[in-house]
Every structure is written in structure tokens, then in C-alpha cells.
N, C-alpha and C positions, 0 to 999 in steps of 0.2 A: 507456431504459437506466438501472439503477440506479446511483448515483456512491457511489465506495465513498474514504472516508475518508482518508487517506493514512498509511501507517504511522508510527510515534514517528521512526526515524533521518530520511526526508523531512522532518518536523515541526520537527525539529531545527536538519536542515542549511539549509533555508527561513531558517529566523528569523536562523538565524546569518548567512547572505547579504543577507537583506533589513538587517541590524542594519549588517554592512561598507556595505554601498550607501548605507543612509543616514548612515555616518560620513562616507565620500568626499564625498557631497552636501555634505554640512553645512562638513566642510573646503573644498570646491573653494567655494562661498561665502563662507565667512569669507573664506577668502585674498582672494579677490574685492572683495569691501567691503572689508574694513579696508588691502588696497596700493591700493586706489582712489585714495584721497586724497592719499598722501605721495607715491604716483609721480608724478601732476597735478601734484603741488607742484615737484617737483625738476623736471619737465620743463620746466614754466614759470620756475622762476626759472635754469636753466641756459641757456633760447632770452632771457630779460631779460636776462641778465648777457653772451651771446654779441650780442646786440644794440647792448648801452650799449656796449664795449669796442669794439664795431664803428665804430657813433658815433664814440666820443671819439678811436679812432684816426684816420679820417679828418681831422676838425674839425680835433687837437691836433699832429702829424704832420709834420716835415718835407715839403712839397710834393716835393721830389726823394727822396724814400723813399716815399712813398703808393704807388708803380706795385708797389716791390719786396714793401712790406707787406700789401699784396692781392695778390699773387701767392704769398706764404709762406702767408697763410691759405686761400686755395684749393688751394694742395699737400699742406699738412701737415694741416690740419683741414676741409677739406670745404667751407669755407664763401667762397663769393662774394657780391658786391655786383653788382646791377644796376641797373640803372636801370627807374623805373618808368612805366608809359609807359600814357596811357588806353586803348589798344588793347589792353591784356592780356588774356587768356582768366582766370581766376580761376576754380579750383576748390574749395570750402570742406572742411573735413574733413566726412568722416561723423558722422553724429549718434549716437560713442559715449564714454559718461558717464566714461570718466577724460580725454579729448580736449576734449570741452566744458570739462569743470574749469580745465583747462590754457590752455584760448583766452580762458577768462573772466578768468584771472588773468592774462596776459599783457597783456590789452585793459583791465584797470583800472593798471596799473604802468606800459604805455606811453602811455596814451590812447586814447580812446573813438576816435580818427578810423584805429586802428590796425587792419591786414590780419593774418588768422593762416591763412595757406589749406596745401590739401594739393598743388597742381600749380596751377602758372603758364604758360599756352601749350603744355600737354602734356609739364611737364618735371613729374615726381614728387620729393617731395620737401620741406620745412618752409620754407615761405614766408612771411615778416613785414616788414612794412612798417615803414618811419621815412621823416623829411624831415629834410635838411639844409637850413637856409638858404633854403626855400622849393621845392625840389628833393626828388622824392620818389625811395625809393631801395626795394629789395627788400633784403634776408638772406636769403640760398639756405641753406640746412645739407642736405648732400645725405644725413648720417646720421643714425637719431633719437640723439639723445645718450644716452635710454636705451637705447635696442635691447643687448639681451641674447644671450649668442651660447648663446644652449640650442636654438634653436629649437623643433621638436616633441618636445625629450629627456624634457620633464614627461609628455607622453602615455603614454610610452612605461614613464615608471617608473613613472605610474600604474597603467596595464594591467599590470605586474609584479608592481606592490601587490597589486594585487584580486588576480589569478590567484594568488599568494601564498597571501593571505587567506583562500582557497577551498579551496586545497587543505588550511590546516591547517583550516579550519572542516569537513570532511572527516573530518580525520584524526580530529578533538574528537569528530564525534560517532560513528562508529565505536566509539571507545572509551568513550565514556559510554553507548551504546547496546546493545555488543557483550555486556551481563551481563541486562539485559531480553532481549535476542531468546534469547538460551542458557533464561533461564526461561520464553519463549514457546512455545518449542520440545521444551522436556521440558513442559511443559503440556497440547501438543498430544500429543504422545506416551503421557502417562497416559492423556488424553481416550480414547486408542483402543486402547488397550487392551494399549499395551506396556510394559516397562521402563524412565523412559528415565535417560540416563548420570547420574551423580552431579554434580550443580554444584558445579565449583572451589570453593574456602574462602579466595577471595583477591579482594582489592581493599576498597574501602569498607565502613567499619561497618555501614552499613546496609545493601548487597548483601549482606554475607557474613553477616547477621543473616538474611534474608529465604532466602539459598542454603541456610544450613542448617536452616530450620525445613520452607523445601521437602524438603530431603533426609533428615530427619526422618518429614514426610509420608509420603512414601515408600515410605519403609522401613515404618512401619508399616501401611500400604496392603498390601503384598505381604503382610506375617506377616499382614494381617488376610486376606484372600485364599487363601493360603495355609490354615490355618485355617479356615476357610467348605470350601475342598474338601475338607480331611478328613474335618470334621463332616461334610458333607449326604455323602460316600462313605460314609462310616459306617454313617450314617443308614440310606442307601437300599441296603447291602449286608447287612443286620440286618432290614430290612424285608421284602426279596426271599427269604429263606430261608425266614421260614414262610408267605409268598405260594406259594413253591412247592410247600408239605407239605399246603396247602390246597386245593388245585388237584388235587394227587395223590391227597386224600381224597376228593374230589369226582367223580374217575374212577373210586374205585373202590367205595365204597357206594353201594347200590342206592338212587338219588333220584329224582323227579319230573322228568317231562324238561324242565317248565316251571320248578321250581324251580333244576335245573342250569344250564340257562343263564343264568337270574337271578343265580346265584354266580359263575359262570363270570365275568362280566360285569362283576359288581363288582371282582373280581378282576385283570382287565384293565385297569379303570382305573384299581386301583391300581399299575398295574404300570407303568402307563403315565404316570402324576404320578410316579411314583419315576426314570422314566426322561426325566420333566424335570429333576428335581433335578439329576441328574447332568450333564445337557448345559448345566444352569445353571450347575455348580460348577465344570466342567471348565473348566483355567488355558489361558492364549494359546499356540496353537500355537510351538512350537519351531523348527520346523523351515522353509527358507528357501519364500518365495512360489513359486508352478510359474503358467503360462498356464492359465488354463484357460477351455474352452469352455462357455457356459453352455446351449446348444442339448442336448448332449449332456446336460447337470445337469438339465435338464425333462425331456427322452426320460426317464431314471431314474428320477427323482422320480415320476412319471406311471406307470411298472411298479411300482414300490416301492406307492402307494398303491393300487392295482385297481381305479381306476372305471373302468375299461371294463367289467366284470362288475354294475357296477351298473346296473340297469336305470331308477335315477330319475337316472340322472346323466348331465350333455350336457356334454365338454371342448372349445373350440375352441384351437387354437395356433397362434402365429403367431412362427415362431422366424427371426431373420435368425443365418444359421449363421459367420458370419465377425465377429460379437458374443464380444470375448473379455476376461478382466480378467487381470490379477495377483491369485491369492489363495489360498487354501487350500482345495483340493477340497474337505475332507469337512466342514469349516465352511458351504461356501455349500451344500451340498446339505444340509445340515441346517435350514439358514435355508428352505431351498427348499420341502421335505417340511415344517417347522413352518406355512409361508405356507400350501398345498395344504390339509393338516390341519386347520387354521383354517377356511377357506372352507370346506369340506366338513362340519365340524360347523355352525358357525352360520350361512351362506352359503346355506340351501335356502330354500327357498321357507314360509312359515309356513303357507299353509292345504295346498298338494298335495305338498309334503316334496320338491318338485326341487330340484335342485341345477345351475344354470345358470353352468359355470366359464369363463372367458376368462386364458388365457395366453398373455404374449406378450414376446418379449427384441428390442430395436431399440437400435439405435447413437443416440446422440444427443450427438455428440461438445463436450466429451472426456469424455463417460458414454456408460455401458450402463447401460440403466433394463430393468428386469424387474419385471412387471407379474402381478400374480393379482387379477384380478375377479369378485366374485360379485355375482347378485340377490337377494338377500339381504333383510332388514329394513333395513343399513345402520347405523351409529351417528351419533350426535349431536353433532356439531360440538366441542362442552366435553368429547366424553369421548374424542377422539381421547390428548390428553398423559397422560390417567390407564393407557387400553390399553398404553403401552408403559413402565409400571411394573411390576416382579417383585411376585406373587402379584396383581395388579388384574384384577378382572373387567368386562364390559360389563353394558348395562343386563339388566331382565328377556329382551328379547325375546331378545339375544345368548348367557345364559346360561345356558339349559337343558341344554344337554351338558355334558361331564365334562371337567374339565380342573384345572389349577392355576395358571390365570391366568400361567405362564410362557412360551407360546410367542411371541408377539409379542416381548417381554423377550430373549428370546434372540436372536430377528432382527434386532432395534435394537442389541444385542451384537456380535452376529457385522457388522452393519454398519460399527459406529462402528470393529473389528477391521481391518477393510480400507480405514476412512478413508472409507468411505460413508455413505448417509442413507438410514433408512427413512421413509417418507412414506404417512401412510395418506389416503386424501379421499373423498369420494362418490362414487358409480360413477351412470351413470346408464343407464336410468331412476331405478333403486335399485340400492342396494346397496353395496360396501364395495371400493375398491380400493387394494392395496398394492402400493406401488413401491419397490423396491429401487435405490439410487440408488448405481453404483460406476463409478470411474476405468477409462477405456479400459486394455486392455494395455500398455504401452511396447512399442514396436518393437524389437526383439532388433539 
């Protein structure tokens, strides 16, 4: 499976989220390192300073006030004295880096023979050791003296942040994006062959520099267009008149009956390159798309050309009848009849002059591919992109019939018209096959 790129607005909005994630990263670390140290610090010298005070109260104290003054500190700030005893359970804190800091500084201020744990015999809680007098004593602090009353509230305004962030990095590129896709889409729109709407004259100097050289383009695309069909109408309705005075002179002076059809003949293919020009010059239909079945456009096309009367000529068809598109009847049967046409002059056989055709329309969702195969000579690989150039011919083998190198031109037309692809490739054994590549119907 081929991986297909991701359009500009995704390209956008990506960067712009990878760019917020890595700001929060960057933040959620800094904060990290740099309160590292000074919360260590304050914790430590608040659990020093709760310790000496603890101390000195004992030590300096009234004996008949000590019961009241440990009972005041255990009510009003958390903190008991116990006694410490070898049988104690000792729990150390975890080994994390602003807590180590904290035990380190603690354990250099009181002395190296000092306890800094997180639970004493199953009680949780900031546990520190001192001696009085030979008497070793515990400091409970049942709160951290830093503990903060946010608890998870930073998570929570994080995840507000970003989804914040998100949404307007969203909104950013919508709108820096929303003047490309408008030029994408009248792009596409030329490509196939329609009008499309005028791009706004607003926003940045350089949109509205680029909007209006597009709608410049344009415009003079259509008067060029424009233009081109009156000329080649012109042309080809100047040309058909004394085609026809020609033709009339030829029915009725006495000529050779080898020489008549010789004229005859010439005649017809001029009539017949005159009536490419026209299906060349002719502007994008008007009028709105219809269903249409392309089973029914073969049956047609296949009367219209009469090789069933011909006797060097073999059709096979292979029509899946519930194969249907959106598009403009008398365009695709023109496309259809120009493919037939095709095959049928250059498409025979070069030494016994058959002509071996294979038609076939199959669903291949979400296309209907319509297929004309001949055995033919075939073309050469480099000259498929030149065939579907206006006036291009094929090599020798392919050129010896009459033509004006437009009907391919016009298929490729009428294609890129309904937003399809023609595709020509090698048939095999030999020969030439063309695929018309269009969008399923839409469902009504």
C-alpha cells in the first residue's frame, strides 16, 4: 500500500502539537530541576529548626511545664516526641532526589549518627532522630511541612493547557491554511475542466498577491478558450461548405468509379478531422451531471460504428450492467466512439488487416474502469504521454490511417471533465489498451 503524504493543514497542526508538547516537556522539567533544590532546602532546614526548638525545649523547660509543652506541640503542630528504643522497625525514605537532598542536609546539620526515615513501626510520617543526655529520642512531624494543598490540581490545569493549546493550534491552522486549500481546490477545478469560483481579495499580501494573479489566470484561460471555439468553429464551418459543394460535384459529373471513391474518401476524412476540431473546441458542458449507465453507452457506440458488417472484424464484450457514473451522456459516448475509432483504424492486425476488439466496463470500486483492447502493433512505452497531446501522432506502424491526431486528446479531456484518468498500457499478447478510469455513481 502506497503512503500518501499528509496534507499541509495535518503538517501544520502536527508541528504545532509536537512544538506545545515539547514546551510542556521542557516546562514540566525545568520546574522540576530548578524547585528541586530550594524545596530540599526549606524542608531540611524547617525539620533542623523543628528539631533544635524541640531539643532546646525539653533540655531549657520548666520540668513542671514539659508534660503541657508536648502536649501543645502534639495538638497544635503535629509533632511528638518519643522515645527511641532498639527494637524499632525503621523505614528509610524512597530514593527520590529532592528527599535525598533533604536527608543529606539534615544528617550534615545534626550529625552523621542522625535518623531521617519515612515510617517508625508502621506509623507514616517524618521521623528524626536526636539524643538527650545520653537518651535517644524520635521527632514525629505527622505533616510534611511543605505539603501543598493543590494536590492533583496542576494535572488537571495542565490537561486544560494543552487541550487549550490544541484547540487554538486548530483554530491557527484552519486559518492559515483555509486560503491554500480555496487555491487547491479551484486548481483542481481548472484541472477538469470547469470554472472555478473567484478567490476572495482578502487576507495577506502575499495570498491576495497569488489570489489575484490566479484569478487573472483565469479569466484569461476562459477568453483564451473561449476564443479557440470560435476560431476552430469558424474554421470548421468555412471548411464544411465547399466540402459539401465538393462532394455534390462528385455525385454529379461523370467520373471513374475508382477515381469517385478515391475523392469521395478524401473528402470524408476531411470531414472527419473537421469534426475533431469541433469536439476539440467544444466548451464544458452546462448543464447539471445525470446517472448514467455505461452498458447501455457500449450497446450504442458498437451500432454507431457497424462492425458487425464487417467481415475482418471480431468484438467481444463483457458489460457488468449495474456499472454506473455521474456524468454527461453525450461526452462519454463520444469519448467512447473516439476509443472504438481508435482501435479500429490502428488496432488491425498489420499483415491480415483483422481487427481483434475486446470491450469491457467492471466495477472496481470506487471506479468503473472501461476498457477498449486491440491486437494491434501496440505503442512504445515513451510514446504513451505524447498520444494524449492535441494534434500528436503514433509512430509509423500506428499512423497510417487518417486522423488529426485528436481523438485520444479528447478522451483524456472528456476524462479529466468527470475527474477521471485515461490510462493507456500494453495489451497482451500485443497490442493497445485503453482504460477509462471514472468515479462510481453516488447513491441517490
Amino acid at each position: 500500500m502506497r503512503w500518501r503524504s499528509p496534507s499541509l493543514f495535518w503538517r501544520t497542526f502536527l508541528l504545532i502539537v509536537v512544538l506545545i508538547i515539547a514546551s510542556l516537556l521542557a516546562w514540566a522539567q525545568s520546574f522540576r530541576v530548578f524547585e528541586r533544590g530550594p524545596r530540599a532546602q526549606q524542608l531540611a532546614q524547617q525539620v533542623i529548626s523543628i528539631v533544635n526548638i524541640t531539643k532546646s525545649a525539653l533540655l531549657f523547660s520548666d520540668s513542671s511545664l514539659r508534660r503541657e509543652l508536648l502536649a501543645d506541640l502534639a495538638d497544635n503542630e503535629g509533632i511528638r516526641i518519643v522515645p527511641r528504643e532498639p527494637a524499632d522497625v525503621v523505614k528509610p525514605f524512597p530514593d527520590i532526589p529532592m528527599l535525598r537532598l533533604a536527608a543529606d542536609e539534615v544528617i550534615e546539620r545534626l550529625g552523621p549518627a542522625t535518623q531521617f526515615a519515612a515510617e517508625v513501626n508502621n506509623v507514616q510520617g517524618i521521623w528524626v532522630s536526636f539524643d538527650i543526655e545520653g537518651d535517644g529520642y524520635w521527632v514525629f512531624i505527622e505533616r510534611d511541612p511543605l505539603a501543598r494543598d493543590v494536590g492533583t490540581r496542576w494535572i488537571r490545569w495542565a490537561a486544560m493547557a494543552t487541550l487549550l493549546s490544541i484547540l487554538v493550534a486548530v483554530a491557527i491552522t484552519r486559518v492559515v491554511n483555509k486560503p491554500l486549500r480555496q487555491l487547491a481546490d479551484a486548481a483542481r477545478s481548472l484541472g477538469a475542466g470547469h470554472a472555478p469560483e473567484t478567490l476572495p481579495d482578502k487576507g495577506p499580501a502575499e495570498i491576495r498577491t497569488v489570489n489575484q494573479s490566479f484569478n487573472r489566470m483565469v479569466a484569461d484561460l476562459t477568453q483564451l478558450e473561449r476564443d479557440r471555439a470560435v476560431l476552430l468553429a469558424g474554421i470548421s464551418h468555412d471548411l464544411r461548405t465547399p466540402l459539401t459543394r465538393l462532394r455534390l460535384e462528385i455525385d454529379i459529373n461523370p467520373l471513374p468509379e475508382g477515381a469517385r471513391q478515391a475523392m469521395a474518401g478524401d473528402i470524408e476524412q476531411m470531414d472527419a478531422i473537421v469534426g475533431q476540431f469541433l469536439d476539440y473546441a467544444r466548451p464544458a458542458p452546462q448543464q447539471p451531471k445525470t446517472v448514467v449507465v455505461l452498458a447501455s453507452l457500449v450497446e450504442q457506440a458498437l451500432a454507431h460504428a457497424r462492425l458487425a458488417g464487417d467481415a475482418a472484424a471480431s468484438v467481444q464484450v463483457r458489460l457488468d450492467a449495474s456499472a454506473a457514473v455521474d456524468g454527461y451522456p453525450t461526452e462519454l459516448a463520444r469519448a467512447l466512439e473516439n476509443l472504438i475509432t481508435n482501435a479500429s483504424r490502428y488496432g488491425r492486425d498489420p499483415t491480415s488487416g483483422r481487427l481483434e476488439l475486446s470491450i469491457e466496463v467492471k466495477r472496481q470500486d470506487p471506479h468503473v474502469v472501461l476498457s477498449v483492447a486491440d491486437t494491434g502493433p501496440g505503442i512504445a512505452p515513451d510514446m504513451v504521454e505524447r498520444l494524449l497531446r492535441p494534434f500528436e501522432r503514433g509512430d509509423t506502424a500506428r499512423s497510417e490511417a487518417r486522423g488529426a491526431g485528436l481523438g485520444l486528446a479528447i478522451v483524456e479531456r472528456i476524462a479529466r471533465l468527470h475527474a477521471g484518468e485515461l490510462r493507456l498500457r500494453a495489451n497482451q499478447p500485443h497490442g493497445l489498451r485503453a482504460e477509462l478510469w471514472l468515479a462510481t455513481a453516488t447513491p441517490a
